[in-house]
N, C-alpha and C positions, 0 to 999 in steps of 0.2 A: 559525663556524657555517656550516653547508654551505646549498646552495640551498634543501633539501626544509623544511627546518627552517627558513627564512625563509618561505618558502610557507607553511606549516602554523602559524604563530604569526599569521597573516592569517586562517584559517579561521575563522568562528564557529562553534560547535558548539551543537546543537541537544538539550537534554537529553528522555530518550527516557523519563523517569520509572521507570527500570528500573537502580536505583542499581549493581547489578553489571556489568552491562551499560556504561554510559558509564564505568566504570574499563577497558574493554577495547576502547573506541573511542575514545579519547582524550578523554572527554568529552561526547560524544554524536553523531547524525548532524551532518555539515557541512549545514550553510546552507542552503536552497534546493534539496536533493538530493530524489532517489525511492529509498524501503528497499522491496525486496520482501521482504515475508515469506511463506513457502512451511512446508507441515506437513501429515499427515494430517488428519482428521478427528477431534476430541477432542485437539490438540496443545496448543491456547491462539491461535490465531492471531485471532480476536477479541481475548480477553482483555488479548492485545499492544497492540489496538488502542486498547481503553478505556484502557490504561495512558497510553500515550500522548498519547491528547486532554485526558487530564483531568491530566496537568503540565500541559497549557498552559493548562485552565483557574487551576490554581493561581498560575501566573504571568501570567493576566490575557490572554492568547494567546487571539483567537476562534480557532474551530475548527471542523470540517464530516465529518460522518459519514456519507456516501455506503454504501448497502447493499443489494445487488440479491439476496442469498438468503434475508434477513429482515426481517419488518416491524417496523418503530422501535419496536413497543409490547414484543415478545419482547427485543428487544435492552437496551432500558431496565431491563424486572426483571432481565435477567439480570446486568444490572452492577450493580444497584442490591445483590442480593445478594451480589455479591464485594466491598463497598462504592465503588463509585463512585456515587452517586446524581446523576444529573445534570442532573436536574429544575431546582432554584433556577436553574442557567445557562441552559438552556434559555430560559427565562422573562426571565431578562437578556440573551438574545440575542447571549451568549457563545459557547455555540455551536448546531449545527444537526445533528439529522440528520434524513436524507431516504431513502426505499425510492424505487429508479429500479425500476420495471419493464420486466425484459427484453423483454416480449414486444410493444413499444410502438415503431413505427418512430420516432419522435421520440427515440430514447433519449437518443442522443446530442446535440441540443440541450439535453435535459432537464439533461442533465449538465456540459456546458460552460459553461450559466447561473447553476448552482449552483454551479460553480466560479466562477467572473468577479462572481458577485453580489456577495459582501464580503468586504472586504478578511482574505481568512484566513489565518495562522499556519502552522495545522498545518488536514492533508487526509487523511482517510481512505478508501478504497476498498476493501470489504469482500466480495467479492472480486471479482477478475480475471476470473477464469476462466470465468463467463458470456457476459461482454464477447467473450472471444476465438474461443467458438467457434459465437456468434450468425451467420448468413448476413447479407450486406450486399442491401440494398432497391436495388432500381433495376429498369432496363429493360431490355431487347435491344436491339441495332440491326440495321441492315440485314445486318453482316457476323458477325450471331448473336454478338457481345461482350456481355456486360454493360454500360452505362453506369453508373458508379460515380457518381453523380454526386454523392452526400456527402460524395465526396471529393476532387473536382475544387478541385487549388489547385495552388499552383506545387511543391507537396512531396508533390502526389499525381496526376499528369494522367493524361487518360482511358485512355492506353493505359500506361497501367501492369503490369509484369508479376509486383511484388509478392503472395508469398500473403496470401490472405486473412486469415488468424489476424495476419501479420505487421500488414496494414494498419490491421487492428483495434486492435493495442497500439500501436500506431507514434501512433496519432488519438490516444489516450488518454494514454500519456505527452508528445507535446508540448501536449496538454491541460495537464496540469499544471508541465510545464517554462516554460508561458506566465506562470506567477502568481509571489508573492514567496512563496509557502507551502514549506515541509517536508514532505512527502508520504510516506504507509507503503501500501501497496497489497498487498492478500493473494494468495495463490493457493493454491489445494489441491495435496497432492501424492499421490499414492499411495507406502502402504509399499511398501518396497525397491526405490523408483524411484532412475533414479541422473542424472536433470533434479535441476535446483533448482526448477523449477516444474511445471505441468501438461499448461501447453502447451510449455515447453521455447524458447520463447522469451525471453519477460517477462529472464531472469536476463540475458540480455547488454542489455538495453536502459535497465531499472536501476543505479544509481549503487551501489546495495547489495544485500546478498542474505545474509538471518538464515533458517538452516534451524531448525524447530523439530521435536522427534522425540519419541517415546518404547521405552522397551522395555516391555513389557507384563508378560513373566517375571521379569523383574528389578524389575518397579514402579519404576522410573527415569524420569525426563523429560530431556532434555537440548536446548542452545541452542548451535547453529556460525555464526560469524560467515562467509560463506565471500566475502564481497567488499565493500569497501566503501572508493572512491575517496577518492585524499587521505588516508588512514589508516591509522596502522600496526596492525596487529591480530594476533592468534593464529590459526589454521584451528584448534585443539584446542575440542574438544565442551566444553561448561560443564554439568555440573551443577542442575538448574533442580528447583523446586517450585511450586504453583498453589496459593494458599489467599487467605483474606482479606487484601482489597488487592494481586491480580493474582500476577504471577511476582516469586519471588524466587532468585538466587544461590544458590546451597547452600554 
């Protein structure tokens, strides 16, 4: 048995509630990883999401549903109609979701607390893409700089000459690289972009990276795995459908 295969017999896998899908990742995401998932508008990249939190409610896994382009009450019917209903867990404190609003200089406490508050499983972030293109709050100084000073730490000091977008997801994922959790984090893509994400960052900074697609003439849906550490996988497009109880394999 060579090395990789002694490695990867160590990995836990994290199943993703998307039965076709963990036959193409050996079982599901590794451990403690970040999956970006990236897709038009109408692709399923919510719908991914519900998939996802609500295995872990099925296997007893609290969970958090972080959402900055809808409020928890539209996202609720809407799952409740593909059937997730996740109301009883809620109530058992299984899991949580929460609408961060963008437009609130605290965001980012708002969200590191909610991350840090309980002990969770699996973490959803629904989407990105606000995050990244939000302006950073601070002051001038004497030498007309910005003082950053939200991010004044020893992996961001003042005179830092990272871009913005970058510093933005950079806070964000070791946000969540900090916790014991699983994490799926969306972003939009636009058709016939040729990024994995929106802002064209997120994909190298993620562990994973699941394009979701459609063709629209052809009434097709399709799922490319196009990264995803510790894993052996296919780059070939899958096949996919949306109906009652989320995505399935075709």
């Amino acid at each position: 048995m060579n090395a990789y295969s002694k490695q990867d017999q160590l990995i836990k896998r994290i199943s993703t509630g998307i039965n076709g899908l963990d036959g193409i990742i050996e079982g599901g995401f590794p451990n403690k990883s970040i999956t970006l998932v990236s897709g038009p508008p109408g692709s399923g990249k919510s719908i991914f999401s519900f998939q996802f939190l609500y295995e872990g409610i099925i296997k007893n896994e609290k969970g958090l549903f972080l959402t900055l382009d809808k409020k928890v009450e539209g996202l609720l019917i809407q799952s409740k109609k593909l059937g997730f209903n996740f109301k009883s867990a809620i109530e058992d404190k299984l899991v949580k979701f929460r609408f961060l609003n963008i437009n609130k200089k605290l965001i980012y406490e708002s969200m590191i607390n909610e991350i840090l508050s309980g002990e969770f499983k699996r973490i959803v972030l629904d989407s990105i893409t606000p995050l990244s293109e939000m302006p950073i709050y601070g002051n001038y100084n004497e030498n007309n700089k910005l003082d950053i000073s939200a991010f004044n730490s020893e992996d961001y000091p003042p005179n830092t000459n990272l871009p913005i977008r970058r510093l933005h997801l950079q806070y964000i994922i070791n946000a969540l690289e900090s916790t014991e959790s699983t994490s799926v984090v969306t972003s939009e893509l636009p058709m016939g972009s040729s990024l994995f994400s929106r802002d064209g960052i997120s994909e190298f900074l993620a562990d994973g990276v699941i394009i979701l697609s459609f063709d629209p003439t052809m009434n097709r849906r399709k799922m490319s795995v196009m990264k995803m550490r510790n894993t052996k996988h296919t780059l070939k497009p899958h096949d996919i459908e949306i109906k009652e109880g989320g995505i399935f394999f075709i």
